[in-house]
Predicted model as a PDB file, atoms N, CA, C, CB and O in Angstrom, pLDDT in the B-factor column:
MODEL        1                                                                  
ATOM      1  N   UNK A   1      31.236   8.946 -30.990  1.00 56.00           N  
ATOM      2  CA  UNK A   1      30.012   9.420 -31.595  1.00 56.00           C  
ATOM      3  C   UNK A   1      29.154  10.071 -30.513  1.00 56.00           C  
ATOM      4  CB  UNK A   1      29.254   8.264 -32.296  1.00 56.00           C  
ATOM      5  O   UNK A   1      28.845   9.493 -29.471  1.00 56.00           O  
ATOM      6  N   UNK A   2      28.810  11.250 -30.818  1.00 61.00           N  
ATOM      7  CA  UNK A   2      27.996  11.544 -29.730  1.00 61.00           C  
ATOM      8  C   UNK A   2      27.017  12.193 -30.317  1.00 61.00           C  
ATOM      9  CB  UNK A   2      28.575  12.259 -28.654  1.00 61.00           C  
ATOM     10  O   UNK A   2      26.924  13.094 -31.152  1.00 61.00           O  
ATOM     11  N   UNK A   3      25.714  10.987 -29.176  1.00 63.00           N  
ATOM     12  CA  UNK A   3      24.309  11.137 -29.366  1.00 63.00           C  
ATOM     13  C   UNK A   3      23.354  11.552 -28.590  1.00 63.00           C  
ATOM     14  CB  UNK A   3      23.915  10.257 -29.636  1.00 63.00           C  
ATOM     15  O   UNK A   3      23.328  10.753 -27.654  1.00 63.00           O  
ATOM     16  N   UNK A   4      22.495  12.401 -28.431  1.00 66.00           N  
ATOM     17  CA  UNK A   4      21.455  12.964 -28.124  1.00 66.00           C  
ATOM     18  C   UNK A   4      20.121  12.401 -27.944  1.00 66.00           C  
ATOM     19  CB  UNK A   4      21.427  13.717 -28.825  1.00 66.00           C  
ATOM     20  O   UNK A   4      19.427  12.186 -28.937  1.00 66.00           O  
ATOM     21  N   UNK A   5      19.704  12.148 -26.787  1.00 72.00           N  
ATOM     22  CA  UNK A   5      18.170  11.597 -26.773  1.00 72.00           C  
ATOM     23  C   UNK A   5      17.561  13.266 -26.248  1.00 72.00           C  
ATOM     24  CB  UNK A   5      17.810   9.918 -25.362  1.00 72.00           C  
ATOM     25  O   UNK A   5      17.826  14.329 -25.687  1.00 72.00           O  
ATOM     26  N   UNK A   6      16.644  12.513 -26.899  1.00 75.00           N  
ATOM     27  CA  UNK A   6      15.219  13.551 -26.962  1.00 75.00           C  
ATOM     28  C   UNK A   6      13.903  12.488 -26.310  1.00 75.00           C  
ATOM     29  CB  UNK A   6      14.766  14.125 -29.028  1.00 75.00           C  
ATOM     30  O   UNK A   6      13.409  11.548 -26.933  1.00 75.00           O  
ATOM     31  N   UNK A   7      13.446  13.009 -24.656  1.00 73.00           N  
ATOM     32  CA  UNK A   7      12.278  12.880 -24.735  1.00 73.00           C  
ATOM     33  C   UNK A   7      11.549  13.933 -23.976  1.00 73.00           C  
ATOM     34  CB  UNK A   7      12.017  11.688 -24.419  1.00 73.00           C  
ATOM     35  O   UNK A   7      11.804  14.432 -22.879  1.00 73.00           O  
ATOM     36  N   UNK A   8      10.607  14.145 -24.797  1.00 80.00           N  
ATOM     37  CA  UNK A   8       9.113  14.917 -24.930  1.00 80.00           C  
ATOM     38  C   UNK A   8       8.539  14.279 -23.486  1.00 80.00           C  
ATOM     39  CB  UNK A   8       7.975  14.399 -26.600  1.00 80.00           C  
ATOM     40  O   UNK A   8       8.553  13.168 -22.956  1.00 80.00           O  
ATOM     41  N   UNK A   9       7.921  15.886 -23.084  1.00 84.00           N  
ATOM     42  CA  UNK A   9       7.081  15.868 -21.891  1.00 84.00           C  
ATOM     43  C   UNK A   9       6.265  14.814 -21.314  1.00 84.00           C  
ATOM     44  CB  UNK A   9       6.319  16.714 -22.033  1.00 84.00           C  
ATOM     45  O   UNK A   9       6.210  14.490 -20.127  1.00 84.00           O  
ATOM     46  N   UNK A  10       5.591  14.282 -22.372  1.00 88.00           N  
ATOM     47  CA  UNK A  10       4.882  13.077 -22.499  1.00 88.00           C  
ATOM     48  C   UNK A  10       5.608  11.918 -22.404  1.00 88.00           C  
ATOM     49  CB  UNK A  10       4.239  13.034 -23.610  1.00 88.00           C  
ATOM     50  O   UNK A  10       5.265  11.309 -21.391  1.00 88.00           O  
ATOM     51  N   UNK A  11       6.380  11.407 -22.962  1.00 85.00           N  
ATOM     52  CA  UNK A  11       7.265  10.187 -22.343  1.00 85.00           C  
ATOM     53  C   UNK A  11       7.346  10.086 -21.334  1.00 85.00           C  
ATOM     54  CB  UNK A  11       8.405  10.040 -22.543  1.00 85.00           C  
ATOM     55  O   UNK A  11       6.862   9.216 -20.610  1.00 85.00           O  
ATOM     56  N   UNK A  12       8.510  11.691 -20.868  1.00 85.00           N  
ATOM     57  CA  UNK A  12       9.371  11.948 -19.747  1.00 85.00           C  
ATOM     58  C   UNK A  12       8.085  11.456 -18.471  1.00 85.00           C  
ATOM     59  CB  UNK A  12      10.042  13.841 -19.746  1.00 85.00           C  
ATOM     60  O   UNK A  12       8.527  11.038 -17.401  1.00 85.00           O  
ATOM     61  N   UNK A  13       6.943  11.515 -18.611  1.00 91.00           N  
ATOM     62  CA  UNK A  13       5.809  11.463 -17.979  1.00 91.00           C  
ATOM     63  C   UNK A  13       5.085  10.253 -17.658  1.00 91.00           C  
ATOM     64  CB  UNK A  13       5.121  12.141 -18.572  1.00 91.00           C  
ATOM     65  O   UNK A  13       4.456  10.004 -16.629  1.00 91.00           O  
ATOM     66  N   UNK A  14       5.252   9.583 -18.619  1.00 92.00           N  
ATOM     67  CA  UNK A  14       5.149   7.911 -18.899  1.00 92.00           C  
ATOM     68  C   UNK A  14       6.223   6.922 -18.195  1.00 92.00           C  
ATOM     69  CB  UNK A  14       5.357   7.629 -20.545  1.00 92.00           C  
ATOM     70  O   UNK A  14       6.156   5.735 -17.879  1.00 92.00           O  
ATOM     71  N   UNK A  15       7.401   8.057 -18.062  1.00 91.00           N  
ATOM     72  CA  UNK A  15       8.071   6.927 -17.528  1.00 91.00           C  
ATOM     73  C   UNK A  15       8.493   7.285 -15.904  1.00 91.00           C  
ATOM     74  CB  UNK A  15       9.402   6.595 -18.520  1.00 91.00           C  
ATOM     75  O   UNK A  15       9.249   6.556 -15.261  1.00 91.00           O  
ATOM     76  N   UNK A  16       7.955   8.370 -15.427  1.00 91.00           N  
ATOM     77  CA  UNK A  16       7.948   8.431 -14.305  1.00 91.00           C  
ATOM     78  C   UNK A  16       6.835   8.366 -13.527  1.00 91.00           C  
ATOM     79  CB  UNK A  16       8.476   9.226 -14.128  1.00 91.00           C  
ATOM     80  O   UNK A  16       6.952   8.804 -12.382  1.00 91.00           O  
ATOM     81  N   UNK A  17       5.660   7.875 -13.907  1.00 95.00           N  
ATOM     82  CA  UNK A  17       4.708   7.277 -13.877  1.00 95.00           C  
ATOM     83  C   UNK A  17       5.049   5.555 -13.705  1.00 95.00           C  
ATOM     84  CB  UNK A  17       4.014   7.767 -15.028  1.00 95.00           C  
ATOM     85  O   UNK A  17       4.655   5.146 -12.613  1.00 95.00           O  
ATOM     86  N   UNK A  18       5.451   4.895 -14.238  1.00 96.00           N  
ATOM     87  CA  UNK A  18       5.615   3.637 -14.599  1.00 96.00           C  
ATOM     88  C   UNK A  18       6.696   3.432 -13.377  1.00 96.00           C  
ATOM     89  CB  UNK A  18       6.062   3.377 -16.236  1.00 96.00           C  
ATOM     90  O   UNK A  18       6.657   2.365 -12.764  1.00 96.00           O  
ATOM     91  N   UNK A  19       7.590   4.361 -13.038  1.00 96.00           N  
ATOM     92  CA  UNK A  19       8.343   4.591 -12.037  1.00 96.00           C  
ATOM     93  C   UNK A  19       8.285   4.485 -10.677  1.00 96.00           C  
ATOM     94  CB  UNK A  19       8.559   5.408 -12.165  1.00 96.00           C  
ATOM     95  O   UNK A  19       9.078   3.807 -10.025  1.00 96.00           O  
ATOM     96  N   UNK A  20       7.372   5.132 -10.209  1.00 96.00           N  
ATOM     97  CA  UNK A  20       6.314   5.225  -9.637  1.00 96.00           C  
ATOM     98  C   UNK A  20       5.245   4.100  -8.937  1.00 96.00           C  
ATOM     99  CB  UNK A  20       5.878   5.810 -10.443  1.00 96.00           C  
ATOM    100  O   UNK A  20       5.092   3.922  -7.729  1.00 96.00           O  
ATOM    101  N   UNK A  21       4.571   3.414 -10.014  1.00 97.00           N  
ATOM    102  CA  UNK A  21       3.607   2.553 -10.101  1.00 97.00           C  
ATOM    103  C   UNK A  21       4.737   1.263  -9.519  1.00 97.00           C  
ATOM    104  CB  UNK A  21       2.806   2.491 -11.756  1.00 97.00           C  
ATOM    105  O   UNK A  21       4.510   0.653  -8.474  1.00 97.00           O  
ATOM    106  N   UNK A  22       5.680   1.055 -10.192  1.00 97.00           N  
ATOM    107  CA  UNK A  22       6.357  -0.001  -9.992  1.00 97.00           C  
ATOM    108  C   UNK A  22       6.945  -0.003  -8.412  1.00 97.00           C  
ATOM    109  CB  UNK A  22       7.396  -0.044 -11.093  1.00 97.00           C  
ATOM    110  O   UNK A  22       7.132  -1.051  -7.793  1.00 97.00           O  
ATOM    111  N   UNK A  23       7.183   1.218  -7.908  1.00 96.00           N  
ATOM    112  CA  UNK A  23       7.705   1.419  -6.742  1.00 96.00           C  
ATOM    113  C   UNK A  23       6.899   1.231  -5.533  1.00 96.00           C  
ATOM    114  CB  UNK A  23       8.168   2.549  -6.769  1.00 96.00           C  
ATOM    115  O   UNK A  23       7.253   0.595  -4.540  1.00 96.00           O  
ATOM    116  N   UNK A  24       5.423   2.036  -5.757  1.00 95.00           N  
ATOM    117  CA  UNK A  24       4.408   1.462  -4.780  1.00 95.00           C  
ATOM    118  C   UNK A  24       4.289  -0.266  -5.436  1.00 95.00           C  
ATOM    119  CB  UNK A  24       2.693   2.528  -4.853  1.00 95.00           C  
ATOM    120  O   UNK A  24       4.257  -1.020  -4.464  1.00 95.00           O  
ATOM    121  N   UNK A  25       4.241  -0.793  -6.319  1.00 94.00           N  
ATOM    122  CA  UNK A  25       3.336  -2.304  -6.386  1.00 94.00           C  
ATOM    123  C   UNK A  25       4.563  -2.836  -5.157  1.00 94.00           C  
ATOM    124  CB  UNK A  25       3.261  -3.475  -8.450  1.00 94.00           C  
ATOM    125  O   UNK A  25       4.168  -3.160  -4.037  1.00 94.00           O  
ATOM    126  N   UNK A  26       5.947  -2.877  -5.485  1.00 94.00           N  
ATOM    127  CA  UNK A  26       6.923  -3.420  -4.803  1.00 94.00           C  
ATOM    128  C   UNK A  26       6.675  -3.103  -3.267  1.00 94.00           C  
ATOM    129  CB  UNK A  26       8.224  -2.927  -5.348  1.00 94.00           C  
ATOM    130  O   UNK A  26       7.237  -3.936  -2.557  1.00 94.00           O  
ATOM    131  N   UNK A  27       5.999  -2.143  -2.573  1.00 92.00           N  
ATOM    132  CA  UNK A  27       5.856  -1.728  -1.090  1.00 92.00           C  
ATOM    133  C   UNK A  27       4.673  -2.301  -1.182  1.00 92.00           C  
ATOM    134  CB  UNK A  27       5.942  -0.153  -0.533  1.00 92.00           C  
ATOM    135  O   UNK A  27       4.415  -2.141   0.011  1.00 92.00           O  
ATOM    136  N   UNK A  28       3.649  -2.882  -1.627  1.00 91.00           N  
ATOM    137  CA  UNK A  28       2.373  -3.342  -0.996  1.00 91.00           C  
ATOM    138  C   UNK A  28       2.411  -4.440  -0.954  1.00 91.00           C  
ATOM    139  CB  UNK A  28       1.235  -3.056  -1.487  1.00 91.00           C  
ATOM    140  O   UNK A  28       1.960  -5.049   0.015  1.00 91.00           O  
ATOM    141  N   UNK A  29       3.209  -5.313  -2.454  1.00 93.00           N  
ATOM    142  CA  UNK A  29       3.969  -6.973  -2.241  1.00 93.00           C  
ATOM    143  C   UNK A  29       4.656  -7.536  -1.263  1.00 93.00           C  
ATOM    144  CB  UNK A  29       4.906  -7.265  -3.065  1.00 93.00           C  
ATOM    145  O   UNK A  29       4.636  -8.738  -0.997  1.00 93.00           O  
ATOM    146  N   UNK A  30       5.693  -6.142  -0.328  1.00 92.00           N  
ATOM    147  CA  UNK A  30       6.659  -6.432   0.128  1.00 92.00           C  
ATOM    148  C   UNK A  30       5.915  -6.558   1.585  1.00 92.00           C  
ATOM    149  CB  UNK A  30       7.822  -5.512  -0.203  1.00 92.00           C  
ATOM    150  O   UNK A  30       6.137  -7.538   2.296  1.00 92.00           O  
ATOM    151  N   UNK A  31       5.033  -5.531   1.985  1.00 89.00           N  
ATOM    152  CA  UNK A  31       4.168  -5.263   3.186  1.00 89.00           C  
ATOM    153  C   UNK A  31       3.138  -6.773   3.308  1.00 89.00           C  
ATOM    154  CB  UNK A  31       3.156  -3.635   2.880  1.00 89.00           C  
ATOM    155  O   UNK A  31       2.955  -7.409   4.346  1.00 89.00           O  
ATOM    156  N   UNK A  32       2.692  -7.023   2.245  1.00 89.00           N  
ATOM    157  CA  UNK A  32       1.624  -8.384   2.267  1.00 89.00           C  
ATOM    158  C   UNK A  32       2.428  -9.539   2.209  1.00 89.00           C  
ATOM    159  CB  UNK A  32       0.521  -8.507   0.954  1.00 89.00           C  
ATOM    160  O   UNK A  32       1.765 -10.545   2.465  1.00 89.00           O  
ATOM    161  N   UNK A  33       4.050  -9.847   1.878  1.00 90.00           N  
ATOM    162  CA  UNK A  33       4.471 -11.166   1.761  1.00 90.00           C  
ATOM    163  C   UNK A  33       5.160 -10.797   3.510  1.00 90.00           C  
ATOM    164  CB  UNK A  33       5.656 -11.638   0.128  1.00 90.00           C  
ATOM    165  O   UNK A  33       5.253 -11.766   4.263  1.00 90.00           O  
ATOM    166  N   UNK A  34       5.456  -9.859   3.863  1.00 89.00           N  
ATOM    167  CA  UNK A  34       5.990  -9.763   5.314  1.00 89.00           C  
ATOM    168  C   UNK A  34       4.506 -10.128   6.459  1.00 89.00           C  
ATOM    169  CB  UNK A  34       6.723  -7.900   5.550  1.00 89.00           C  
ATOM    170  O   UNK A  34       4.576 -11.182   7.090  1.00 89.00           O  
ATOM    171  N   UNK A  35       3.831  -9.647   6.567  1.00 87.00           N  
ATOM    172  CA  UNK A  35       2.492 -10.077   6.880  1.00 87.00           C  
ATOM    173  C   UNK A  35       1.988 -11.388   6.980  1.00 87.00           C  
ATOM    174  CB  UNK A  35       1.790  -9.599   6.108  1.00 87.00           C  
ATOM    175  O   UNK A  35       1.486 -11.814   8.020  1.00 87.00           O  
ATOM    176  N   UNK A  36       2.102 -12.060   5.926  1.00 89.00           N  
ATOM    177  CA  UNK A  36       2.002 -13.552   5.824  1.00 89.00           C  
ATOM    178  C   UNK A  36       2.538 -14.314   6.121  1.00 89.00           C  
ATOM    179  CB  UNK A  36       1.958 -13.974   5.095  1.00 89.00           C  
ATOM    180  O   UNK A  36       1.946 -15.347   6.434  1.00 89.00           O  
ATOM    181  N   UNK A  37       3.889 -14.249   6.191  1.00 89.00           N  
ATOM    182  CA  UNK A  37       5.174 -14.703   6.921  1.00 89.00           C  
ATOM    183  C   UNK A  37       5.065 -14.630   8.188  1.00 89.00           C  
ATOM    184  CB  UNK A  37       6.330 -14.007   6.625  1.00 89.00           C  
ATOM    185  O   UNK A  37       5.359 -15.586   8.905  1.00 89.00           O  
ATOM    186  N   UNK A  38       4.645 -13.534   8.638  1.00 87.00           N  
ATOM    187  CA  UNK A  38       4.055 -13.455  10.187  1.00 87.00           C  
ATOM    188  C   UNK A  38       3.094 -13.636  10.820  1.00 87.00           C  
ATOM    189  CB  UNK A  38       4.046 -12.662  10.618  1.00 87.00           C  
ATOM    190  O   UNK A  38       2.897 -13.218  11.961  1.00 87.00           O  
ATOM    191  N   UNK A  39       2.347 -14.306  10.138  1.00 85.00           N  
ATOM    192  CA  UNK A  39       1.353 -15.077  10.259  1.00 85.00           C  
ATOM    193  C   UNK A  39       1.946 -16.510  10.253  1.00 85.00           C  
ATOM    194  CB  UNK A  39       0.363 -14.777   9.235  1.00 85.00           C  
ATOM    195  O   UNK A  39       2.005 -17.275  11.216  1.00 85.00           O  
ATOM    196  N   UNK A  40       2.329 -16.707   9.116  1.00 87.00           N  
ATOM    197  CA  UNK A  40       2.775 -18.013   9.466  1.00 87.00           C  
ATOM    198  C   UNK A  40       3.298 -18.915  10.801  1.00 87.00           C  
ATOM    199  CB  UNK A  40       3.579 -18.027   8.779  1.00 87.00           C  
ATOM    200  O   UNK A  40       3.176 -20.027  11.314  1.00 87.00           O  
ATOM    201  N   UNK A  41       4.020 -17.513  10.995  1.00 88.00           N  
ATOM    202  CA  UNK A  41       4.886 -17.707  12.386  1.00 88.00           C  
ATOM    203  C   UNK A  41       4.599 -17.392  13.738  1.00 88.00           C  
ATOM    204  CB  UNK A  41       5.942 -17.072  12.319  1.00 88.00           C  
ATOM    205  O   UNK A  41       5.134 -17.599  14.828  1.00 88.00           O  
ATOM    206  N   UNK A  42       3.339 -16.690  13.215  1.00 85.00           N  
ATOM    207  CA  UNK A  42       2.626 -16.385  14.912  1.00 85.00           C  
ATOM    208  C   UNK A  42       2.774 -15.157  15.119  1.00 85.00           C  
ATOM    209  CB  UNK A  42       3.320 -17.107  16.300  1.00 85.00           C  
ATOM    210  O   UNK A  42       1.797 -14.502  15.483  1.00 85.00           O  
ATOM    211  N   UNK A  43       3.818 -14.651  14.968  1.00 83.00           N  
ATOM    212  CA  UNK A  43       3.952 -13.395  15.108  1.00 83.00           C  
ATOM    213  C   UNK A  43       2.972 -12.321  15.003  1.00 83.00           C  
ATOM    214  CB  UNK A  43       4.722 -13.191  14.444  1.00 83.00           C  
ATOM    215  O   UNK A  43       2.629 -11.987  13.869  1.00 83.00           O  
ATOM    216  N   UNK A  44       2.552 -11.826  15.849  1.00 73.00           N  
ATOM    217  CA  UNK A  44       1.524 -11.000  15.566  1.00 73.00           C  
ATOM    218  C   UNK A  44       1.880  -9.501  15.914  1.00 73.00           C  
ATOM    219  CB  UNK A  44       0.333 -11.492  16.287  1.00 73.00           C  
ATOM    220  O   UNK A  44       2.953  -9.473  16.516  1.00 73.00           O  
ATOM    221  N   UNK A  45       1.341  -8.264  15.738  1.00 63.00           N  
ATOM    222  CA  UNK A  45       1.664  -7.176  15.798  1.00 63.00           C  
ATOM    223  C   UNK A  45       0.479  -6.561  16.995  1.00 63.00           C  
ATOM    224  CB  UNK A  45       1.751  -6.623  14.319  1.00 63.00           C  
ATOM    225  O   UNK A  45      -0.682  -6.965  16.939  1.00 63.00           O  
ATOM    226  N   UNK A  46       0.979  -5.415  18.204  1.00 60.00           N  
ATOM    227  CA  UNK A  46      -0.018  -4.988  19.103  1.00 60.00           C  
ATOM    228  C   UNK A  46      -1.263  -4.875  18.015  1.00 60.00           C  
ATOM    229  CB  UNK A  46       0.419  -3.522  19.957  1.00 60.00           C  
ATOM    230  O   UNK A  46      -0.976  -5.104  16.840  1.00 60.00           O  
ATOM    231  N   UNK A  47      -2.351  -4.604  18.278  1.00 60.00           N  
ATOM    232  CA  UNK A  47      -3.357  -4.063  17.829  1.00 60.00           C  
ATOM    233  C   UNK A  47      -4.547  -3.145  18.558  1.00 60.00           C  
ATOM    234  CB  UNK A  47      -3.755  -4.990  17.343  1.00 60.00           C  
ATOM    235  O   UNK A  47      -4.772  -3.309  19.757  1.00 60.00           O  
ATOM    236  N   UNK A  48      -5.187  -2.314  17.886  1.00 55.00           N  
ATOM    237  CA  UNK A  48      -6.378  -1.582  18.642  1.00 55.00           C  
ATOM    238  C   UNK A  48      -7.546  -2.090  18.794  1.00 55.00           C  
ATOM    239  CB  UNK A  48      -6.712  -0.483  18.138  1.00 55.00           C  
ATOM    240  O   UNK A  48      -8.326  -2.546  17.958  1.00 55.00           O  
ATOM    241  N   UNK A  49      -7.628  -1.978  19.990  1.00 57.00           N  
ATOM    242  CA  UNK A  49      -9.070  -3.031  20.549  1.00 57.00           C  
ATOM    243  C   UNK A  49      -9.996  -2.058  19.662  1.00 57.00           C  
ATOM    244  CB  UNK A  49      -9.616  -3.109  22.732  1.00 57.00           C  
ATOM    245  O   UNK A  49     -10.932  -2.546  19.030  1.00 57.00           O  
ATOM    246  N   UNK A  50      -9.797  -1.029  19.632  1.00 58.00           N  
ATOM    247  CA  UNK A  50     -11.214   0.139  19.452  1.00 58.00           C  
ATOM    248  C   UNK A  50     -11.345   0.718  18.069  1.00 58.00           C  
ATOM    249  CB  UNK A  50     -11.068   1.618  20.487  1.00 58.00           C  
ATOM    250  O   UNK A  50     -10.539   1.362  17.397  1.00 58.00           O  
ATOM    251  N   UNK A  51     -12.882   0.216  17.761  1.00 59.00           N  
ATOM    252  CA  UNK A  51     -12.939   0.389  16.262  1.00 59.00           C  
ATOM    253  C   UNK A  51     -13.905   1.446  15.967  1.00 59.00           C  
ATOM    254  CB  UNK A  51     -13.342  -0.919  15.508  1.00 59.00           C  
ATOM    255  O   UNK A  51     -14.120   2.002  17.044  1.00 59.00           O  
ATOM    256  N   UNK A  52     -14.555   1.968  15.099  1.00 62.00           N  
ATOM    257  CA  UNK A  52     -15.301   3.135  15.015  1.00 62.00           C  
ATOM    258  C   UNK A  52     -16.575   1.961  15.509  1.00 62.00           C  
ATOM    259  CB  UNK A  52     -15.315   4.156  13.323  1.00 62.00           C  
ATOM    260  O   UNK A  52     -17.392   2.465  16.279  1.00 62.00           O  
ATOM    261  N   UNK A  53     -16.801   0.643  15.197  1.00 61.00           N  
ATOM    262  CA  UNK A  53     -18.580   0.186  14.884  1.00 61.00           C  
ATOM    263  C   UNK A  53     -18.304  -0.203  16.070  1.00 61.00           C  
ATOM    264  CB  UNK A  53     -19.353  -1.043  13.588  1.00 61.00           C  
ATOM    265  O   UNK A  53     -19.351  -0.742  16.428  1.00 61.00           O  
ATOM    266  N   UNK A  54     -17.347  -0.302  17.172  1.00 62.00           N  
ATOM    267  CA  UNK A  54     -17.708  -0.306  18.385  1.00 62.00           C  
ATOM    268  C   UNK A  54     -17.970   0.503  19.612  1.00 62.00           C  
ATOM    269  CB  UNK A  54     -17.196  -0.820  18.582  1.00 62.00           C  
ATOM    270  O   UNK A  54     -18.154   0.315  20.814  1.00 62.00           O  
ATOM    271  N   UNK A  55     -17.889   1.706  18.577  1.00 63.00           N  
ATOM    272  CA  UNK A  55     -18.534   3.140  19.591  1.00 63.00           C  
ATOM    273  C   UNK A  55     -19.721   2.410  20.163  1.00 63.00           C  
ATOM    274  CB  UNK A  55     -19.169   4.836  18.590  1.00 63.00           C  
ATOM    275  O   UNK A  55     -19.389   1.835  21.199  1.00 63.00           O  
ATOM    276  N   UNK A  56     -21.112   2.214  19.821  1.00 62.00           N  
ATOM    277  CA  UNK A  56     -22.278   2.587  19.984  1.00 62.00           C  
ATOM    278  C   UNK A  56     -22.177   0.565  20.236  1.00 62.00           C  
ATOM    279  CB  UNK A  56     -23.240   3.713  18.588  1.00 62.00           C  
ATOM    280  O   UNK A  56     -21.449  -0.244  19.661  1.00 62.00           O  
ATOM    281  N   UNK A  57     -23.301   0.334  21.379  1.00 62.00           N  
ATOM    282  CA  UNK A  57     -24.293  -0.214  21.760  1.00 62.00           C  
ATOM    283  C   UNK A  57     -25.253  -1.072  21.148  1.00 62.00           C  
ATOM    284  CB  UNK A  57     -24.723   0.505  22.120  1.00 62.00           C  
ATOM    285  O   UNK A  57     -24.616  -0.474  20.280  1.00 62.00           O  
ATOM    286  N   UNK A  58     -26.029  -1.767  20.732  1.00 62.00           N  
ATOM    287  CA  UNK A  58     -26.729  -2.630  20.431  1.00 62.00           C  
ATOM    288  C   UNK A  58     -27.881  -1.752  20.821  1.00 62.00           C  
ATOM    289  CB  UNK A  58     -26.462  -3.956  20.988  1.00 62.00           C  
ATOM    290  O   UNK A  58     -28.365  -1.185  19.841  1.00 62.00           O  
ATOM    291  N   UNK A  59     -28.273  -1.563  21.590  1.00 61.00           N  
ATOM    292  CA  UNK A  59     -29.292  -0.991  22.237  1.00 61.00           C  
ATOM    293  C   UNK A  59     -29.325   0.627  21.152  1.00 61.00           C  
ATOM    294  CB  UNK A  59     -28.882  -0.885  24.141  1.00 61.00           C  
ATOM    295  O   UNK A  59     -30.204   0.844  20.318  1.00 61.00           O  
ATOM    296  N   UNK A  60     -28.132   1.592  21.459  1.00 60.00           N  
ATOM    297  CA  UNK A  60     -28.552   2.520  20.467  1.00 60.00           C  
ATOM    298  C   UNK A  60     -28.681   2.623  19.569  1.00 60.00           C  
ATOM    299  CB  UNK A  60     -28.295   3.138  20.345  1.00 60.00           C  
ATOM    300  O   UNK A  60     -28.971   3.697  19.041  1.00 60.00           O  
ATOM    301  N   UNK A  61     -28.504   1.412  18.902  1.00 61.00           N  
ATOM    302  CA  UNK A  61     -29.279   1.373  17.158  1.00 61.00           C  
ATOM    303  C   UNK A  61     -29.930   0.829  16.665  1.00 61.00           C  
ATOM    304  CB  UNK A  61     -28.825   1.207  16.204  1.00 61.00           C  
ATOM    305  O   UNK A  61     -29.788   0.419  15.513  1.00 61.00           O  
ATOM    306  N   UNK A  62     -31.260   0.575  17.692  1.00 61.00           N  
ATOM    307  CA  UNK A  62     -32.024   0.238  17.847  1.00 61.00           C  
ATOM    308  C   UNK A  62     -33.161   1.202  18.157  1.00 61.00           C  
ATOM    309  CB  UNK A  62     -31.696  -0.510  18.419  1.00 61.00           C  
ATOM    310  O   UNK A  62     -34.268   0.776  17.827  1.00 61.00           O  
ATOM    311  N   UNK A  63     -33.123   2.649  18.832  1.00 53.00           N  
ATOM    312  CA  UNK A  63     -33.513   3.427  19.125  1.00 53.00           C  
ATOM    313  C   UNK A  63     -33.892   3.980  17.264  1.00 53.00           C  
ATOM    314  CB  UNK A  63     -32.592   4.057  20.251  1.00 53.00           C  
ATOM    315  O   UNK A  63     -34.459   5.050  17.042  1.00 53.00           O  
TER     316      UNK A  63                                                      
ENDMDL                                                                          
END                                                                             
């Protein structure tokens, strides 16, 4: 038997959307349960001492 699907722009759109959505949630779950884990464990990652609110001084915003 041969059958034919039909989907419209709008589906086709819905579901690569949903596609999508599901693919980033899985990279921000996967990034935050790896994170925590490494925390757990100590593990820590280099980091940057230098932040934008530590440009400026105490003194110059105060001026």
């Amino acid at each position: 038997m041969n059958t034919l699907l039909y989907i419209d722009a709008g589906l086709g759109m819905m579901i690569a959307q949903a596609a999508i959505a599901a693919f980033a949630g899985f990279v921000l779950f996967y990034k935050t349960l790896i994170i925590k884990i490494k925390g757990w464990l100590g593990i820590t990652s280099k980091t940057d001492e230098s932040s934008f609110d530590d440009m400026y001084d105490e003194k110059d915003l105060k001026d």
